[in-house]
C-alpha positions in Angstrom: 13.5 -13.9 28.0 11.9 -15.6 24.7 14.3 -16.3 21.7 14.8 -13.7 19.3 12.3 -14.0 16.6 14.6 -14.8 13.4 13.1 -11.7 11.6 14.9 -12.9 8.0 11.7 -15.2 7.8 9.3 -12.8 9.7 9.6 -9.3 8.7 8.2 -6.5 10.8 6.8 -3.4 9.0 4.7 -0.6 11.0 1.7 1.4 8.9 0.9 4.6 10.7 -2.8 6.2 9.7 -3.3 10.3 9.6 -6.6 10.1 8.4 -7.4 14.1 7.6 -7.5 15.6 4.2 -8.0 19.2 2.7 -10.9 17.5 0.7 -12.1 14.4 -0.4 -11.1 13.3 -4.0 -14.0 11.9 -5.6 -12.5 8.7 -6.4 -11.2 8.0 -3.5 -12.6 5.0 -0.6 -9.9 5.2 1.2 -10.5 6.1 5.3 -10.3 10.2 5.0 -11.8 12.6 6.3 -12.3 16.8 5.5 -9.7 18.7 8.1 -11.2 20.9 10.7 -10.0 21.8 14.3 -7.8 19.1 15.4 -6.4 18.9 19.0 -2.8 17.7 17.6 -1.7 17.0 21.2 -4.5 14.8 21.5 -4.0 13.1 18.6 0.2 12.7 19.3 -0.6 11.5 22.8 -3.3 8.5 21.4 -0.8 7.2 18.4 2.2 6.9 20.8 -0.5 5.1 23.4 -1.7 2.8 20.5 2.0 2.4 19.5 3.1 0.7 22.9 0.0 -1.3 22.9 0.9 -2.7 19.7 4.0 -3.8 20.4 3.0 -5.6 23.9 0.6 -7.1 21.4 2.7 -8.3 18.8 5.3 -9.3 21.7 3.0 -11.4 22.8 1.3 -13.1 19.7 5.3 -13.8 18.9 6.5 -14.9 22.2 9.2 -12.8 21.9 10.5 -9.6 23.6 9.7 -6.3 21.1 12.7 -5.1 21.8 14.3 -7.9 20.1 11.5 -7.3 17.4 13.5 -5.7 14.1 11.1 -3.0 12.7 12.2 -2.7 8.4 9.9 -0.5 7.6 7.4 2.2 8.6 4.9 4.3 6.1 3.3 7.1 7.1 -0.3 6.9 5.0 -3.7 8.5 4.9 -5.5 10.7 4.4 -3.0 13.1 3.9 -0.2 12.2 6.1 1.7 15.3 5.0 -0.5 17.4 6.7 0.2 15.7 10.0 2.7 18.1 11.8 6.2 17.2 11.3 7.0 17.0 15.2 4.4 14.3 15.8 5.8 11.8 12.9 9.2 12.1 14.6 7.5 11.3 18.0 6.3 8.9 16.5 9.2 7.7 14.8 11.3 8.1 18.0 8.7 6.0 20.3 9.1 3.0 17.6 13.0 3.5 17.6 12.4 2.7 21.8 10.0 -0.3 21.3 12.0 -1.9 18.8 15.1 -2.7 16.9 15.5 -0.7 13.7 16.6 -2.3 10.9 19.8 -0.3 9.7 18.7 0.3 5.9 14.8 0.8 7.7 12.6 2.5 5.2 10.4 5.1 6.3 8.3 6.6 4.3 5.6 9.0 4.3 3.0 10.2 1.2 2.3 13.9 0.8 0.3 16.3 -1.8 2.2 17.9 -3.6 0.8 21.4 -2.9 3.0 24.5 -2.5 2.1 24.9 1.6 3.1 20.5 2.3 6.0 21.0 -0.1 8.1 24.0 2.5 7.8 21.3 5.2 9.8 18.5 3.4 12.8 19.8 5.2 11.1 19.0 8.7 10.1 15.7 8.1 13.7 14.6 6.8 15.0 16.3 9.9 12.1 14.0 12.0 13.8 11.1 10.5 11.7 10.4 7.1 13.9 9.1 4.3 11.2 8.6 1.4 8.6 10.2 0.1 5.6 9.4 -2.4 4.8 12.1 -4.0 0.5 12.0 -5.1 1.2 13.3 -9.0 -1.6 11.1 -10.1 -1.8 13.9 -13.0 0.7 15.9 -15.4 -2.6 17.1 -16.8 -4.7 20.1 -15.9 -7.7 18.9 -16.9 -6.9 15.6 -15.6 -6.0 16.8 -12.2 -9.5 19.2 -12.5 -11.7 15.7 -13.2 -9.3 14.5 -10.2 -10.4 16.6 -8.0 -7.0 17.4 -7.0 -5.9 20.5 -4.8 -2.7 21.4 -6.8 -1.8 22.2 -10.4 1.2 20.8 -12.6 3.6 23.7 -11.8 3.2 22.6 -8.0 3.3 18.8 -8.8 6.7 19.3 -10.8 8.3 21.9 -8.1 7.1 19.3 -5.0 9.2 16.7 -7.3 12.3 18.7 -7.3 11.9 19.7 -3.8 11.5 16.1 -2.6 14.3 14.9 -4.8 16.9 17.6 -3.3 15.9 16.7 0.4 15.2 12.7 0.0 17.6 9.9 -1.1 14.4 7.7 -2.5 11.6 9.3 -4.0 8.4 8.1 -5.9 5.5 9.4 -7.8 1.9 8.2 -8.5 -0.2 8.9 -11.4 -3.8 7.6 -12.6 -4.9 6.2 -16.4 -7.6 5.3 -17.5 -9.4 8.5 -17.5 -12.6 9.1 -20.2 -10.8 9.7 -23.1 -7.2 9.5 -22.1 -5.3 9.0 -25.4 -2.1 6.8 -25.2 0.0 10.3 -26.7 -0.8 12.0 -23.5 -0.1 9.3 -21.4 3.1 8.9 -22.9 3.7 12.6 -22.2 2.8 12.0 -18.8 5.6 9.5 -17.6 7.9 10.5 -20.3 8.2 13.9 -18.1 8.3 12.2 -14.5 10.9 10.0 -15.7 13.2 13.0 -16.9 12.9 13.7 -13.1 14.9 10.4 -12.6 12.9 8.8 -10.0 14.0 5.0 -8.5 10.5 4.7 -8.0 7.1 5.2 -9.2 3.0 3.5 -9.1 0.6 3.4 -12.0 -2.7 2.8 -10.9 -5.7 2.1 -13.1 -8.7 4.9 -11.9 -11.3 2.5 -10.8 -14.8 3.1 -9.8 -15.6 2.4 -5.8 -18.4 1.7 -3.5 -19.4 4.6 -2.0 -17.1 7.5 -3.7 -19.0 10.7 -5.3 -17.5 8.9 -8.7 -19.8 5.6 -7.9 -22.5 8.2 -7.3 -22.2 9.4 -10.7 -21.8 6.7 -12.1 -24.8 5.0 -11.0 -26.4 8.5 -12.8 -24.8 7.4 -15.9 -21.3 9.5 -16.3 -19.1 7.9 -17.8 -16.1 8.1 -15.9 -13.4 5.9 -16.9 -12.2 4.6 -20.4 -13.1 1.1 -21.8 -11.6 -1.8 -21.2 -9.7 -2.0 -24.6 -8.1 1.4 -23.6 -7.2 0.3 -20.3 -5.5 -2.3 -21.6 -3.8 -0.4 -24.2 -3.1 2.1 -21.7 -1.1 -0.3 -19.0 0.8 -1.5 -22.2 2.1 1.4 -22.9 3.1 2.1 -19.1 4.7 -1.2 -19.2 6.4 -0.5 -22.5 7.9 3.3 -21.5 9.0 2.3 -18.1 10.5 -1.3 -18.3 12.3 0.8 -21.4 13.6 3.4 -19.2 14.7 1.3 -16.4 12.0 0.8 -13.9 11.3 -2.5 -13.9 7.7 -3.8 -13.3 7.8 -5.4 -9.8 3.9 -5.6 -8.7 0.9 -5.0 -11.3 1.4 -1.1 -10.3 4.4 -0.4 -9.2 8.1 0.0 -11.2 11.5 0.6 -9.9 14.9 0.9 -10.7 17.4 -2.2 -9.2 17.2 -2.3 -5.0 14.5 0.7 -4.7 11.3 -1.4 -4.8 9.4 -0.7 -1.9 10.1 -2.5 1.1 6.7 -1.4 2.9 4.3 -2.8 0.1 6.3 -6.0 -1.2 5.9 -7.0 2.8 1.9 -6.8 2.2 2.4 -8.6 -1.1 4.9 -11.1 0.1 2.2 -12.0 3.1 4.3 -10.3 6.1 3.2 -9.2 9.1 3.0 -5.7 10.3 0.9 -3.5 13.1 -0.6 -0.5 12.2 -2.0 2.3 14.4 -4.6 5.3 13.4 -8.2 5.0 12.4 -9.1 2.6 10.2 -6.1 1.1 9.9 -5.5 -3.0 9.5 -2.8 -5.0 10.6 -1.7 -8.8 10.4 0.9 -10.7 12.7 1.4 -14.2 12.1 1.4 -16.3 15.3 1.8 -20.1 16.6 -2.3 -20.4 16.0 -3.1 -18.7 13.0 -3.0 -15.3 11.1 -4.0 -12.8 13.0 -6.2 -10.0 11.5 -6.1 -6.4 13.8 -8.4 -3.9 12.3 -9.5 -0.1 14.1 -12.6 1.6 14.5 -12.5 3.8 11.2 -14.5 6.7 13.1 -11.9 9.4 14.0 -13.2 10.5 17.0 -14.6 7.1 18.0 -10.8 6.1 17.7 -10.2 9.0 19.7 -12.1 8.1 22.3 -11.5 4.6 22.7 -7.8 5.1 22.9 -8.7 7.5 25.7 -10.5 5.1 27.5 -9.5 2.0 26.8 -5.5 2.9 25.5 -6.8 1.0 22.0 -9.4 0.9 18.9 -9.1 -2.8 18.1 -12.6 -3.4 16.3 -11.7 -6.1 15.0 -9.1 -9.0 16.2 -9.7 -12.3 15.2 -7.5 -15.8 13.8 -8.3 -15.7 9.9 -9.2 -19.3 9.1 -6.7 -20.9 7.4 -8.8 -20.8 3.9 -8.9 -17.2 4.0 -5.0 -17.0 5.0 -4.8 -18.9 2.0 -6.6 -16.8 0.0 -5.0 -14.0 1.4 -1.6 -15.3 0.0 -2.6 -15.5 -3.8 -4.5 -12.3 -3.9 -1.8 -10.4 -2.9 1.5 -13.0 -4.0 0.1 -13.1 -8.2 0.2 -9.1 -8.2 4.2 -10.0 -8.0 5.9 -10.3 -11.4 8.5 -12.8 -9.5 4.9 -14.3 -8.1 5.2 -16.7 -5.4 5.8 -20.3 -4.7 3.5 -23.3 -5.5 2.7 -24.6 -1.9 2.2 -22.0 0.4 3.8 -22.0 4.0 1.7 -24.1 6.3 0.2 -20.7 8.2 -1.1 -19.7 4.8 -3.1 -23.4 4.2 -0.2 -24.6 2.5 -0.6 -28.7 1.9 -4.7 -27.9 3.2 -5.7 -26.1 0.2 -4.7 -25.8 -3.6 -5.3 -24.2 -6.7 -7.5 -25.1 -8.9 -5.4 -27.9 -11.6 -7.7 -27.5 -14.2 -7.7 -23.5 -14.6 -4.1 -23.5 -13.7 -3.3 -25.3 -16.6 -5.7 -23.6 -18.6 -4.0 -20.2 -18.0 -0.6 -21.8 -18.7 -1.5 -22.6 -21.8 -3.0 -19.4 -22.8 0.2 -17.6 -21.6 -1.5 -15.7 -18.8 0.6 -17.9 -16.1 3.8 -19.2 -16.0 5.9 -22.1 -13.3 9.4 -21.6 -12.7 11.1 -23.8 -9.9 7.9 -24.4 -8.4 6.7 -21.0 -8.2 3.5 -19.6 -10.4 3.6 -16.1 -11.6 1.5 -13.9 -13.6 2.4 -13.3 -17.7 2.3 -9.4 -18.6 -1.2 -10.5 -20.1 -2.0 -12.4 -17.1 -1.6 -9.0 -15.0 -4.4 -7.4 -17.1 -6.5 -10.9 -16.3 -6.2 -11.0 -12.1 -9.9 -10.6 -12.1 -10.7 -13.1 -14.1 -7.7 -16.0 -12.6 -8.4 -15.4 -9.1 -11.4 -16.3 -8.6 -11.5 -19.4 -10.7 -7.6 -20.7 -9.6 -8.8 -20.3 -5.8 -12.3 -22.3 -6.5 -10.8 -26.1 -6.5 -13.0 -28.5 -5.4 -11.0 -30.1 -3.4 -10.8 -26.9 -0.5 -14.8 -26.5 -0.6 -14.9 -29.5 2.3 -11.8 -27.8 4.4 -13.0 -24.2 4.3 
């Protein structure tokens, strides 16, 4: 039998894909998809085949047996994973429990909507084996949750909150900014009242305009549908300001927690993991003896359907990321870190192949936007509002243009 993969340097996570929604929220571009019939046998019976082929998979790219494989976490996303019937996320959960080792603090996570019909079946997901939920605030607003598009209304946000806190030992909270007109008094309001919940946890993100949303349709009519830059700005301060001051500490550009409840699941994907995901749509990444490999499904839910059916996977996509774009990989996803990452990548992620660029590194130094500790770079609290501008300059060095 292969050597047990030492899983301290090579962390497992698993990202699970429900891809069905009540309706789509007009800012969304995530992979969702309106609700009708769905055949939920069907759909149990082709994420526990996709499950076991994942695993053979990863066993194999890792030359070691899964069993010996330690899962540390597993999120539940979507879509609207809350929707999915609580029986199928602990088949689920069970399968993974008999493919591999689980870690004995293993996070498992799943998001839900806070509606009034999700929040009664909190109780059957803990029961299946879910020990954290993230609650989809994004609003403490009415008219905010209106322009949102959301399904629920404060009352249900707040009770979903309480309900999930009573049932859950870790629970966390999302909310948007940067909505037209958003003043920083009511944004205040807004995560002054999640935080007399007392949550460990919760994610900030900025409302952004994406390809192919209703919201990008609209906006290419000429709403305007997100606050100004200056606002945005002013906004994040505050959020940085009212949290770090309550005790969540900024760990990622979006996210804030309290000591030890950061979230296991994401800082993987930040921190350049590996993980296997299953669903429609969904990507995964295992790092192997010839490169980084990059798994991605057919997005289509009944084309994933159907090729599970008749071929027991989706796998649009598998292919070795060059090492450039390993490389890239890293820093788009390691500078979002407040602790950032180190200096020289590991080899697998172009680490002594490819460099940042001197010049602008220095440059942002000096302008306070980046800072090197013990041979690690990380992003200032004004570099964090400046990602879009670093990135693409630190990763443009002329010295990786021949090696790409």
């Amino acid at each position: 039998m292969p050597a047990k993969l030492n899983l301290k340097n090579h962390p497992l996570s698993l990202y699970v894909h429900w891809p069905f929604c009540v309706a789509k929220c007009p800012y969304c571009d995530f992979n969702s998809h309106m609700a009708g019939k769905i055949e939920t046998a069907a759909w149990r019976n082709a994420l526990l085949t996709e499950l076991g082929f994942r695993a053979r998979q990863a066993a194999e790219a890792l030359s070691v047996d899964y069993s010996n494989i330690e899962l540390k976490s597993l999120f539940f996303g979507g879509g609207t994973p809350s929707l999915m019937p609580p029986q199928i996320t602990a088949d689920i959960i069970d399968c993974a429990a008999g493919l591999f080792k689980i870690a004995d603090d293993i996070e498992i996570t799943a998001e839900m909507n806070p509606t009034s019909v999700e929040t009664e079946k909190l109780n059957a997901f803990a029961h299946a084996g879910i020990n954290r939920v993230s609650v989809g605030v994004q609003s403490l607003d009415e008219a905010g949750l209106k322009f949102l598009g959301r399904e629920h209304d404060t009352k249900e946000a707040l009770s979903a909150i309480t309900a999930a806190k009573r049932i859950f030992p870790s629970v966390s909270a999302d909310l948007i900014y940067g909505l037209p007109e958003q003043t920083p008094a009511n944004w205040t309001k807004q995560l002054n009242k999640l935080l007399s919940f007392e949550l460990g946890h919760m994610s900030c993100y900025q409302l952004t305009i994406e390809t192919g949303t209703i919201f990008h349709t609209r906006a290419r009519q000429g709403d305007v549908l997100t606050a100004d830059d200056d606002a945005v700005a002013h906004l994040y301060m505050v959020t940085e300001e009212v949290l770090n001051g309550a005790g969540l500490n900024s760990y990622e550009v979006s996210n804030y927690a309290k000591p030890g409840q950061a979230s296991t699941h994401n800082l993987n994907y930040w921190k350049a993991g590996d993980w296997l995901a299953i669903g429609p749509g969904a990507h995964g990444r295992l790092t192997t003896a010839n490169g980084r490999l990059h798994m991605a499904n057919r997005k289509s839910p009944d084309g994933w359907l159907s090729d599970i059916n008749v071929n027991g996977h989706s796998c649009e996509t598998q292919i070795i990321e060059t090492k450039y774009q390993s490389f890239e990989e890293y820093w788009m996803m390691g500078l979002r870190l407040c602790e950032g990452r180190p200096l020289t990548p590991p080899p697998a992620f172009g680490g002594g192949n490819f460099f940042l660029h001197r010049d602008w590194l220095n440059i942002f130094i000096q302008e306070g936007w980046l800072e090197i500790n013990n041979n690690s770079v990380r992003t200032t609290l004004q570099g964090r509002l400046r990602l879009n501008t670093i990135l693409p300059r630190l990763l443009d060095a002329p010295e990786n243009e021949l090696k790409a």
